[in-house]
C-alpha positions as CSV (number, residue, x, y, z in Angstrom):
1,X,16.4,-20.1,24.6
2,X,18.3,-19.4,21.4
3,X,16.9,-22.5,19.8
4,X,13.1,-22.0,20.8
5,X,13.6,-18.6,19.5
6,X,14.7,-20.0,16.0
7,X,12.0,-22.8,16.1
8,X,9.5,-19.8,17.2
9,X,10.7,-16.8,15.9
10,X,7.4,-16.2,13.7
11,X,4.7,-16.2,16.5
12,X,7.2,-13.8,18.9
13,X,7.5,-11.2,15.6
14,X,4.2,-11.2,14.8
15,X,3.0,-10.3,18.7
16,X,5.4,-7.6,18.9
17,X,3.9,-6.2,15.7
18,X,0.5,-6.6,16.8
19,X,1.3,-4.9,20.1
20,X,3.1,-2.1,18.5
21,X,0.4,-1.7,16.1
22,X,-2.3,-2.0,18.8
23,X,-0.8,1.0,20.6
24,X,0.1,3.2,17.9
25,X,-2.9,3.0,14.7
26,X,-5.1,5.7,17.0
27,X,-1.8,8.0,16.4
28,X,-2.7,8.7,12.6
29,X,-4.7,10.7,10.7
30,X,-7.4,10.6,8.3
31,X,-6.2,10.5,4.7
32,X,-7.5,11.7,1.6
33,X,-9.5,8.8,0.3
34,X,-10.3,7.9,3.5
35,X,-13.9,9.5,3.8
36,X,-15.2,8.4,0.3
37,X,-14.4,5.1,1.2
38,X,-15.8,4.8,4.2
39,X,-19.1,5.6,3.2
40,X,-19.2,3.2,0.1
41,X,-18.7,0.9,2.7
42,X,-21.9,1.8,4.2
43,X,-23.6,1.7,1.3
44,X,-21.8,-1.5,-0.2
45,X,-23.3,-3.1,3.1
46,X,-26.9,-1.6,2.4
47,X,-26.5,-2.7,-1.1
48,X,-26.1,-6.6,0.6
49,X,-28.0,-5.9,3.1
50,X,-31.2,-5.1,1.5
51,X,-30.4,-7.9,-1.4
52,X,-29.7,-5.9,-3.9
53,X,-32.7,-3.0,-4.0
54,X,-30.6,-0.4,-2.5
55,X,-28.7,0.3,-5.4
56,X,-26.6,3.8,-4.0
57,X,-23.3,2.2,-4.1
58,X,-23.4,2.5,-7.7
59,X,-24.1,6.2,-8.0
60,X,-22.2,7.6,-5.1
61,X,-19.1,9.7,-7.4
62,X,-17.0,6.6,-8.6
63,X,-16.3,4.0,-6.4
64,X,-18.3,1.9,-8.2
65,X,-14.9,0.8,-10.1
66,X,-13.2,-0.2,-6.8
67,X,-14.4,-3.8,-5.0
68,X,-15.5,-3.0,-1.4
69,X,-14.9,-5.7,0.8
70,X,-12.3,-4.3,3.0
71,X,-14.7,-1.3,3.1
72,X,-17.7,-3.4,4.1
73,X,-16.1,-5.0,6.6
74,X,-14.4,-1.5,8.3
75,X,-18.2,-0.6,8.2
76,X,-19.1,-3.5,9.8
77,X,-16.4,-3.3,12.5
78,X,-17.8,0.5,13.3
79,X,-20.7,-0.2,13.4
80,X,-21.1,-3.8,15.8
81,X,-18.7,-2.3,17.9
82,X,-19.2,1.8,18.1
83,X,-15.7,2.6,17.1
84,X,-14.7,5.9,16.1
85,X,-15.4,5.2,12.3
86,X,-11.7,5.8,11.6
87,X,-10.2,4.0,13.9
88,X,-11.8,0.6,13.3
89,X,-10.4,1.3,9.6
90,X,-7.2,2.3,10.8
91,X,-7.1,-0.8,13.3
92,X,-9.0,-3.4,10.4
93,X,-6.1,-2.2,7.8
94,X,-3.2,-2.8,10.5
95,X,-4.4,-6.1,10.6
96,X,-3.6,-6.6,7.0
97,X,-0.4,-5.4,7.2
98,X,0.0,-8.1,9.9
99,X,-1.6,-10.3,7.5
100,X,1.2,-9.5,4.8
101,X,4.1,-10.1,7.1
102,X,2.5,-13.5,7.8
103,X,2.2,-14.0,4.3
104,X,5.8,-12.7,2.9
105,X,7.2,-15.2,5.7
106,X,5.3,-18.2,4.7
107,X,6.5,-17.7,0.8
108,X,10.3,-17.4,1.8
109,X,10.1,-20.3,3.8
110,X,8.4,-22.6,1.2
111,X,11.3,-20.9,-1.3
112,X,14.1,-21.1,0.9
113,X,13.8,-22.4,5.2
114,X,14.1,-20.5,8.0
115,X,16.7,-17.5,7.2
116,X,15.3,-16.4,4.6
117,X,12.0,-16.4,5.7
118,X,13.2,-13.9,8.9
119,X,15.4,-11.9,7.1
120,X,12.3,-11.4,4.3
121,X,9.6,-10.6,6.9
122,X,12.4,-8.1,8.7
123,X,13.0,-6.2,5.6
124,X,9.3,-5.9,4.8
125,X,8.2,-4.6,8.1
126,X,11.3,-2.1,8.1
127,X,10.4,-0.4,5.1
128,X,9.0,2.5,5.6
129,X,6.8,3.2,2.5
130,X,4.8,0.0,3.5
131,X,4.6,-0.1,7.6
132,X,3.3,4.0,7.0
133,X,0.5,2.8,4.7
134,X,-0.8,0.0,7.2
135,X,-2.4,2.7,9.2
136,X,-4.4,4.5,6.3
137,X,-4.9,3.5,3.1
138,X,-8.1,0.7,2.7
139,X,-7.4,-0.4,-0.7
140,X,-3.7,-0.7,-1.3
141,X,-2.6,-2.5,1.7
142,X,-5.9,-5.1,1.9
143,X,-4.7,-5.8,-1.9
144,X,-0.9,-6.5,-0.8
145,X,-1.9,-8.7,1.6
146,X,-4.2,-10.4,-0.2
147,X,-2.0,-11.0,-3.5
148,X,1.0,-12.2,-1.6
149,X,-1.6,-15.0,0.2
150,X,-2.5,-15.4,-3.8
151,X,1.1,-15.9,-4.5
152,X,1.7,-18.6,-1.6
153,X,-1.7,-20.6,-2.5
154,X,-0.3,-20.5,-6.3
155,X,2.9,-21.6,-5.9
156,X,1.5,-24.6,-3.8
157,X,-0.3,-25.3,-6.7
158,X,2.6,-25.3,-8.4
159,X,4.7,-27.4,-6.7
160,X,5.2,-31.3,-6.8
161,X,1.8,-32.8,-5.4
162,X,0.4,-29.6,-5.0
163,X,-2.6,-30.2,-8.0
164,X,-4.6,-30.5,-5.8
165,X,-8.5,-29.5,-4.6
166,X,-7.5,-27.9,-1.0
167,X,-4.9,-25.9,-3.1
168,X,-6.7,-25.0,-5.9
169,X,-9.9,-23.9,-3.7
170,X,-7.0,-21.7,-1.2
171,X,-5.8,-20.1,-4.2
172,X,-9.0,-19.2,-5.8
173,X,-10.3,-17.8,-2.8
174,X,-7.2,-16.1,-2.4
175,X,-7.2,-14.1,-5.6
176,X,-10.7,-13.9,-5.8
177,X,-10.7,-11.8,-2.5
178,X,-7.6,-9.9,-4.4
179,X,-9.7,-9.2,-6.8
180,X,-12.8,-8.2,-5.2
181,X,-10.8,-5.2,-3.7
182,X,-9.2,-3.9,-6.4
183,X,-11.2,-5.7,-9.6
184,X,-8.2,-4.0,-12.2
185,X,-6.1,-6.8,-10.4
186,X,-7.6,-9.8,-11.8
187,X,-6.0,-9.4,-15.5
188,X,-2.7,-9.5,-13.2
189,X,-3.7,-12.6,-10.7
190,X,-4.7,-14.7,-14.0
191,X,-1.6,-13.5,-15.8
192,X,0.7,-14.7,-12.9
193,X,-1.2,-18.1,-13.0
194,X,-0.7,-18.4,-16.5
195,X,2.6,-17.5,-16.0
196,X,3.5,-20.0,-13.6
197,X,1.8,-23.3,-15.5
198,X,3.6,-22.1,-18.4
199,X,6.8,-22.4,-16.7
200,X,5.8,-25.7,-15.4
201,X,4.9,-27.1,-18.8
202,X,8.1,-26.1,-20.1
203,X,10.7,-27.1,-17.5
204,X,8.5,-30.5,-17.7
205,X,9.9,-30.5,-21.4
206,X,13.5,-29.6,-20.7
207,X,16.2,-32.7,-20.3
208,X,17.1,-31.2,-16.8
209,X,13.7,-30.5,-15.9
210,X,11.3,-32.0,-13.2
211,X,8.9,-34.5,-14.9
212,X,5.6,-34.4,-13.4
213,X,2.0,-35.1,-14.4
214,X,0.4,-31.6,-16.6
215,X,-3.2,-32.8,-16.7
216,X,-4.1,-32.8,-12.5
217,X,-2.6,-29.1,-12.8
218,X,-4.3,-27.8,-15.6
219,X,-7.5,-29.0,-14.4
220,X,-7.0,-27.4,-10.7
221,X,-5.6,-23.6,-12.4
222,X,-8.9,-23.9,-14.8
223,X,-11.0,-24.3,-11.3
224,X,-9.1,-21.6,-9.7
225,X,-8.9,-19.3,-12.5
226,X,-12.5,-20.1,-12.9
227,X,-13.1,-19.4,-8.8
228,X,-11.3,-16.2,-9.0
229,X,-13.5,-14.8,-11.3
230,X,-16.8,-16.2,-9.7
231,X,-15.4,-14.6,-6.2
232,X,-14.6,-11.5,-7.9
233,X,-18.6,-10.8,-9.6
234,X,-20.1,-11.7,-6.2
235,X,-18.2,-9.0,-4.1
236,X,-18.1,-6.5,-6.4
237,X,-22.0,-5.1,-7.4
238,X,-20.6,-3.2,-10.1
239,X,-19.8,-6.7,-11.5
240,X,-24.5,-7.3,-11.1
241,X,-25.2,-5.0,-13.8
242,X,-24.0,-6.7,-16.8
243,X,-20.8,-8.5,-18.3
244,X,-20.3,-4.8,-20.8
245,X,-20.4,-2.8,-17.2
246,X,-17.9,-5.4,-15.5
247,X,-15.7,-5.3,-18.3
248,X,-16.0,-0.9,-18.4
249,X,-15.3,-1.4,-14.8
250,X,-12.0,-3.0,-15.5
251,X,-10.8,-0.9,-17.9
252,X,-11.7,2.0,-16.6
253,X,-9.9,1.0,-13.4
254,X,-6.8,0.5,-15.4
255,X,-6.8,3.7,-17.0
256,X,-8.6,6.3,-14.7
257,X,-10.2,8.7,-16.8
258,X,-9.3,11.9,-14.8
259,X,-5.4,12.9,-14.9
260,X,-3.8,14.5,-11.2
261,X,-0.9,16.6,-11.7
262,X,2.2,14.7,-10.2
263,X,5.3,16.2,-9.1
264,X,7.9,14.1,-9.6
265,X,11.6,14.9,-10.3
266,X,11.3,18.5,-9.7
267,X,8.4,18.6,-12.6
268,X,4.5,18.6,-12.4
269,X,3.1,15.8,-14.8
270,X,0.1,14.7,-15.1
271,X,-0.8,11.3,-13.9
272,X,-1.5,9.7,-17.6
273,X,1.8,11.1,-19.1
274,X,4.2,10.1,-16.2
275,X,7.7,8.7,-17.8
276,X,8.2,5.3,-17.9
277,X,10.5,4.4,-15.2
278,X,8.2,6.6,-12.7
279,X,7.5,3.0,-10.9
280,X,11.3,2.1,-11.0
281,X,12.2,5.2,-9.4
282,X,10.4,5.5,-7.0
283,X,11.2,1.7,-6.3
284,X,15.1,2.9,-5.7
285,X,14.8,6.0,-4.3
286,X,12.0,4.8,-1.3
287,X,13.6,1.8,-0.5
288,X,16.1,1.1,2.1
289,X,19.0,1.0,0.1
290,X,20.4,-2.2,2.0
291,X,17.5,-3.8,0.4
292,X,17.5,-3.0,-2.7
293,X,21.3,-4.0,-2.3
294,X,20.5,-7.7,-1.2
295,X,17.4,-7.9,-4.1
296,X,19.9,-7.0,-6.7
297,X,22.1,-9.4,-5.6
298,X,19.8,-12.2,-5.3
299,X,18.2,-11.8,-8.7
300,X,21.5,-13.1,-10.4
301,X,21.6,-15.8,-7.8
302,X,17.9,-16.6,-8.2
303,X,18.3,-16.8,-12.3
304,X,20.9,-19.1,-11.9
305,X,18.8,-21.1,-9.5
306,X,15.7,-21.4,-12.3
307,X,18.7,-22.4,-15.1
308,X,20.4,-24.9,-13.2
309,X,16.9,-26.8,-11.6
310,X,13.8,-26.3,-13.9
311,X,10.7,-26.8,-12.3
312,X,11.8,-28.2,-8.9
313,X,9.7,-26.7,-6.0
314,X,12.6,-24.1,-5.3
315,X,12.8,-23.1,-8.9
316,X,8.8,-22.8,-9.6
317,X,9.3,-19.9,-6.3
318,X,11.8,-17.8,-7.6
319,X,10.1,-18.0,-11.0
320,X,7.0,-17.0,-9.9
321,X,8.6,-14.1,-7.5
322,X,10.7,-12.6,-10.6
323,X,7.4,-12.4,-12.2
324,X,5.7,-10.9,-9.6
325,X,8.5,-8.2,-9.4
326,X,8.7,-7.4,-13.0
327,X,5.5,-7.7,-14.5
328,X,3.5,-5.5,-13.0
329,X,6.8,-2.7,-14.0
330,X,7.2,-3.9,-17.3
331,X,3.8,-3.6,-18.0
332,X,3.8,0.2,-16.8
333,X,6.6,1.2,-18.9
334,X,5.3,-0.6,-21.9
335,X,1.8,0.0,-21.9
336,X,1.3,3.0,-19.6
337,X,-1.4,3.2,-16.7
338,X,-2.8,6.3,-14.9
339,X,-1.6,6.1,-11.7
340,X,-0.7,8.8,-8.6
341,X,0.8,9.0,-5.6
342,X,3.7,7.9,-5.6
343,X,3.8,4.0,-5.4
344,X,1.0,3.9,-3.9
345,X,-0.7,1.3,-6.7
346,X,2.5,-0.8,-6.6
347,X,2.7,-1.3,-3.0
348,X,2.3,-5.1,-3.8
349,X,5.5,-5.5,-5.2
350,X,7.4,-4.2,-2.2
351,X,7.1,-7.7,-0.6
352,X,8.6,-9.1,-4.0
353,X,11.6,-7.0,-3.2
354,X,11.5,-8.4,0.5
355,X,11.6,-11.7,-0.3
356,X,14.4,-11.2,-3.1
357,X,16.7,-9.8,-0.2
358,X,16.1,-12.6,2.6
359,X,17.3,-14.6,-0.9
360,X,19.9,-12.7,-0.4
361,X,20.6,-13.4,3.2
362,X,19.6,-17.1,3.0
363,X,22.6,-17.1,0.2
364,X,25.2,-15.2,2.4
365,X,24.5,-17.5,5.4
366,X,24.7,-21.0,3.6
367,X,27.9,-19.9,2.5
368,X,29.0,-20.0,6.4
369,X,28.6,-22.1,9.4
370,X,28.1,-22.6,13.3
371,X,28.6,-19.3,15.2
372,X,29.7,-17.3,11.8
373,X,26.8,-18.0,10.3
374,X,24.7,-16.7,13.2
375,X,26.7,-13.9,13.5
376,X,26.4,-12.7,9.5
377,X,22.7,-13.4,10.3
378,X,22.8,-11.0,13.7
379,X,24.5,-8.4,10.9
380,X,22.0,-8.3,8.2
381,X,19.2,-8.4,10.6
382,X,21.0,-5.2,12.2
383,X,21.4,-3.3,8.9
384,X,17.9,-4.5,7.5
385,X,16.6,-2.4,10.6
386,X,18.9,0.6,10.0
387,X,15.8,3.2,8.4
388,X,14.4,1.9,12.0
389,X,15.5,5.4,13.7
390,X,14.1,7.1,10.9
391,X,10.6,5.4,11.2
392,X,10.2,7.3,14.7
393,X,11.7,10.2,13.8
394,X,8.6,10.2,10.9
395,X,6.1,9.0,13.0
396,X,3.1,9.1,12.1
397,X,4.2,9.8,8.3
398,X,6.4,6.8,7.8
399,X,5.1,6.3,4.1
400,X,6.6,10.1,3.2
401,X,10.0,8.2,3.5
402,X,12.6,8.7,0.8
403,X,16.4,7.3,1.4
404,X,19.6,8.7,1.1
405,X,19.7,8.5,-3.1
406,X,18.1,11.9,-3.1
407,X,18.8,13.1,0.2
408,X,16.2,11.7,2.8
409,X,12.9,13.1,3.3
410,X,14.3,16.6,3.6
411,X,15.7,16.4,0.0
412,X,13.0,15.1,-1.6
413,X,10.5,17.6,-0.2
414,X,9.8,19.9,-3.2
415,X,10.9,17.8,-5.9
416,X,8.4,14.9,-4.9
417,X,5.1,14.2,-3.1
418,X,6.1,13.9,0.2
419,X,3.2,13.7,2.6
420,X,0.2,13.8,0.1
421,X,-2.3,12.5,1.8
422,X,-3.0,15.3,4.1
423,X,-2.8,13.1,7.0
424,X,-1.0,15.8,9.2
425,X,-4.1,18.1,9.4
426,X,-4.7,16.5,12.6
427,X,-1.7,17.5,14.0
428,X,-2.2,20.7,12.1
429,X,-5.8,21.3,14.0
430,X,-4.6,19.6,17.2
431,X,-2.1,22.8,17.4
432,X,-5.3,25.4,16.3
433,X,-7.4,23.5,19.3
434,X,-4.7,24.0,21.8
435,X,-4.6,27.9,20.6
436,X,-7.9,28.7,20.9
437,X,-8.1,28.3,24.7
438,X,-11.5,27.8,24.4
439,X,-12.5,30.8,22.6
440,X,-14.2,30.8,19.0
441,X,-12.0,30.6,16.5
442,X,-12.4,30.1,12.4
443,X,-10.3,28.6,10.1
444,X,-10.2,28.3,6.7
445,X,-8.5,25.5,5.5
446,X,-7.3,24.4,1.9
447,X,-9.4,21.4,1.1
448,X,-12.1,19.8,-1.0
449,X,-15.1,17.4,-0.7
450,X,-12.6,14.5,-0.5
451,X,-10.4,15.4,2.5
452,X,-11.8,18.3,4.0
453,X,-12.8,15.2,6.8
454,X,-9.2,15.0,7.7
455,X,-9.7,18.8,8.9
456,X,-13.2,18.8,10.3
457,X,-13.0,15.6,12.0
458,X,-10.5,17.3,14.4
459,X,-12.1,20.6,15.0
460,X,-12.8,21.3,18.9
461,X,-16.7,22.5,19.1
462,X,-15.3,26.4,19.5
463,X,-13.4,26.3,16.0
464,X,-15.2,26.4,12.9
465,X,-13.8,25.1,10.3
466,X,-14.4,26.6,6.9
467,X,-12.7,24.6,3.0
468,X,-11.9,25.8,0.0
469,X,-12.9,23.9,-2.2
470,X,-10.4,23.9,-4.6
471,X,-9.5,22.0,-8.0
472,X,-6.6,19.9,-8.3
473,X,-3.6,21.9,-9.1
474,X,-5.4,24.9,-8.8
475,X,-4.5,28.1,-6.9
476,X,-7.4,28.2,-4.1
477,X,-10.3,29.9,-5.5
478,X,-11.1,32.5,-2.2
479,X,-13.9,33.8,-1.8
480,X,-12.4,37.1,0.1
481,X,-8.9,38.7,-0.9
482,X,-6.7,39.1,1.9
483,X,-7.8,41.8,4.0
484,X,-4.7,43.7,6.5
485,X,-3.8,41.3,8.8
486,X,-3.1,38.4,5.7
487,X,-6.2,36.5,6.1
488,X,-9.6,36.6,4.5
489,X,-11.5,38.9,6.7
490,X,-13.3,37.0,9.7
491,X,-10.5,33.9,9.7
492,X,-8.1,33.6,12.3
493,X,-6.1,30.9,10.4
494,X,-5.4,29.4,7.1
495,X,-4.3,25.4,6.9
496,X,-3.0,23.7,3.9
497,X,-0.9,21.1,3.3
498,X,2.4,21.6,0.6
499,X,0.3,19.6,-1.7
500,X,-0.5,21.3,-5.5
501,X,1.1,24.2,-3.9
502,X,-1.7,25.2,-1.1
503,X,0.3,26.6,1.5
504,X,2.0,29.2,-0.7
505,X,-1.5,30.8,-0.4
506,X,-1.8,34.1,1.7
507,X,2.1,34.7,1.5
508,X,1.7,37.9,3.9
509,X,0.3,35.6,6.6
510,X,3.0,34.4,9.4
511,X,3.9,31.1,9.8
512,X,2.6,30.3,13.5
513,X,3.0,26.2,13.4
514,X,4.5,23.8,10.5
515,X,4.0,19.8,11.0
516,X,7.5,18.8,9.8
517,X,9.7,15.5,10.4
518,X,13.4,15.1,9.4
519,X,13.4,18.8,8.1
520,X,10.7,18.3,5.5
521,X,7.1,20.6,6.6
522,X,4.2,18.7,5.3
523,X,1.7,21.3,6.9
524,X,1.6,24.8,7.9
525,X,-0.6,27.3,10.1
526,X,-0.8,30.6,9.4
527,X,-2.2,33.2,11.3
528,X,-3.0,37.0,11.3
529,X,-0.6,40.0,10.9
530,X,-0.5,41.4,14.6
């Protein structure tokens, strides 16, 4: 039984996954973006659909800079199968973190065999910041998954024999699809490609270094480089307009022209003047800490690795994986991006670190054998699931996660964004339903055109739902002072997320219901003075 397990181990995790996936995605709410999105979907579909005439995809507020395939096919899923709209994109974007895991375990193995490929897939799925986003966010996990099946399909490329047209095609499919969700990515896909035949040229060079042909692999990158790009214009119908609008597109993806204020460290910033090691920070402070542990430990290892055997099929992995880690960081620090969120743009790197620590473990095992090394296996797998308790205990908010380094969720709250997608005005309007008993009841709730969906969408037919329709970072811009009882006069409750501040509105108001997890309150309910 032990020995199927370990022959089948893969298959078995990823059902359990599915299953727990499969009875949990209808648990969460509807976040921020979540709305917007859905409906360039629709459109992005109609643009398709109708060959290209029905051009509102291009005009509706800015989504024109983001690729919308993962939208398109959410849309699709609604609409062939009558789905609530938000649950086929909460179930379609489970499915890619699925996807991920797949793809995080199929690059360990290739780098290291069968412990390291577990102990990689493990510590991905019990990080918190990633399994929370699974659920909600249609642009950040779809381009995680996709970019780690880019990295696989590249590194195949990369290794000995692997200049071929199957890989090639793979990997240009691969990054194309990367690219066609978020089109800002493809200066980042071609850059790790580059990267990676660089590497090969020169270890091909080096006394130590693997000899093999150049010429079969230059040709296949130039075809997949060439693919990606190709992929990329077809999916995205920003990309129809012109060469000057696809190029605007990617630059203005990369730089965002409108700034959010940010808190981080105690400070609101705004998003184009965060410091440089915002990404870095973030990195340590909501990661498990074993991990980040077992990844600093492996990077020495993994150097030493690249030294000692340039260009050999192990060597060309970890090279490409210490790129994938670093670049996209050192790029940030150096050169500055507008970004928000938390690390919600850099979610793709998370399975970097993943991989690094099941280095790690594959390292620590080899150094044992027979029933010790299984039994320093059982005790990394143990401690890589040790922010497992805390996963429930946040459920559904697992991406609000913050580790011990700055005192768990609870001691973050207030110095960073926390729960900032407003995903917990469900339960927030869930508790205002169960009140009402029925009767009508009005609410004014502190939202704007983007997310006032993940109030509305909740509303029993007896509340009415009224949003303010507020300006980031603003104080809410009320229509009516606060009349005697604390409320606006003709409201019987006020909901608002901690977000830029909202729920320090009406301060007179009581506190009747606070959505809170591991003593941090993401969402409050106030109610009248009686």
């Amino acid at each position: 039984m032990i020995a199927l397990a370990q022959r089948h181990w893969l298959p078995l995790f990823v059902f359990v996954v599915l299953a727990t996936a499969l009875a949990t995605y209808r648990d969460y709410g509807i976040s921020w973006d979540e709305y917007v999105q859905s409906e360039y979907g629709q459109l992005a579909l109609s643009y398709y659909s109708s060959g290209g005439e029905d051009k509102s995809c291009l005009e509706f507020r800015n989504l024109r800079f983001y690729g919308p395939v993962f939208e398109m096919a959410a849309a699709a899923l609604h609409s062939e199968t009558g789905m609530d709209r938000f649950f086929a994109r909460h179930l379609l974007s489970a499915l890619m973190g699925v996807l991920t895991l797949v793809g995080v375990a199929v690059y360990a193995g290739m780098a290291g065999g069968r412990v390291m490929s577990f102990a990689a897939t493990l510590c991905l799925l019990m990080t918190p910041v990633f399994y929370g986003h699974w659920y909600i966010n249609s642009k950040d996990i779809p381009f995680a998954a996709l970019f780690v099946w880019s990295m696989v399909f590249t590194a195949r490329l990369l290794g000995s024999g692997g200049a071929t047209w199957k890989n090639s095609l793979s990997a240009g499919l691969a990054m194309g699809l990367t690219a066609a969700i978020r089109p800002t990515g493809v200066a980042l896909l071609l850059g790790m490609l580059a990267v990676g035949v660089g590497y090969r040229i020169v270890a091909a060079f080096l006394p130590s270094g693997h000899k093999r042909p150049l010429m079969p692999l230059l040709l296949m990158a130039f075809f997949q480089a060439l693919l990606t790009v190709v992929i990329m214009t077809l999916l995205w119908p920003l990309a129809h307009t012109g060469l000057a609008n696809l190029m605007a597109g990617i630059g203005e993806g990369m730089k965002f022209s409108i700034a959010y204020p940010t808190l981080f460290a105690g400070h609101v910033i705004l998003s184009d003047r965060l410091p440089s090691l915002y990404v870095l920070e973030y990195i340590v402070i909501t990661t498990p800490v074993f991990a980040l542990a077992m990844m600093v430990g492996a990077m020495g290892a993994g150097a030493l690795e690249i030294w000692e055997k340039p260009g050999s099929d192990r060597s060309t992995c970890l090279f490409l994986l210490f790129a994938w880690f670093f670049a996209p960081i050192l790029f940030f620090m150096f050169f500055g991006a507008n970004i928000y969120d938390r690390l919600r743009h850099f979610l793709f790197v998370l399975p970097a670190v993943a991989i690094f620590a099941g280095l790690a473990a594959q390292r620590l095992a080899g150094l044992l054998a027979g029933r010790r090394a299984m039994a320093a296996i059982f005790a990394m797998a143990i401690l890589f699931c040790l922010p497992l308790p805390e996963m429930i205990r946040l459920h559904p908010y697992q991406y609000a996660y913050f580790n011990f380094l700055v005192g768990g969720v609870k001691g973050a709250s207030g110095r960073y964004e926390t729960e900032y997608w407003s995903t917990s005005n469900r339960e927030a309007m869930e508790y205002i339903n169960a009140q009402s008993g029925g009767k009508k009841v009005r609410v004014l709730a502190a939202a704007n055109d983007f997310n006032k969906i993940s109030v509305t969408w909740y509303a029993a037919p007896n509340v009415e739902v009224q949003t303010i329709q507020e300006k980031f970072g603003d104080k809410p811009d009320l229509s009516k002072a606060a009349g005697p009882d604390g409320l606006p006069e003709g409201f019987d409750y006020y909901l608002a997320t901690y977000r830029f501040g909202m729920s320090r509105a009406f301060p007179q108001a009581p506190v009747e219901f606070a959505v809170e997890r591991s003593g941090a309150v993401f969402a409050v309910v106030k109610g009248r003075l009686r």
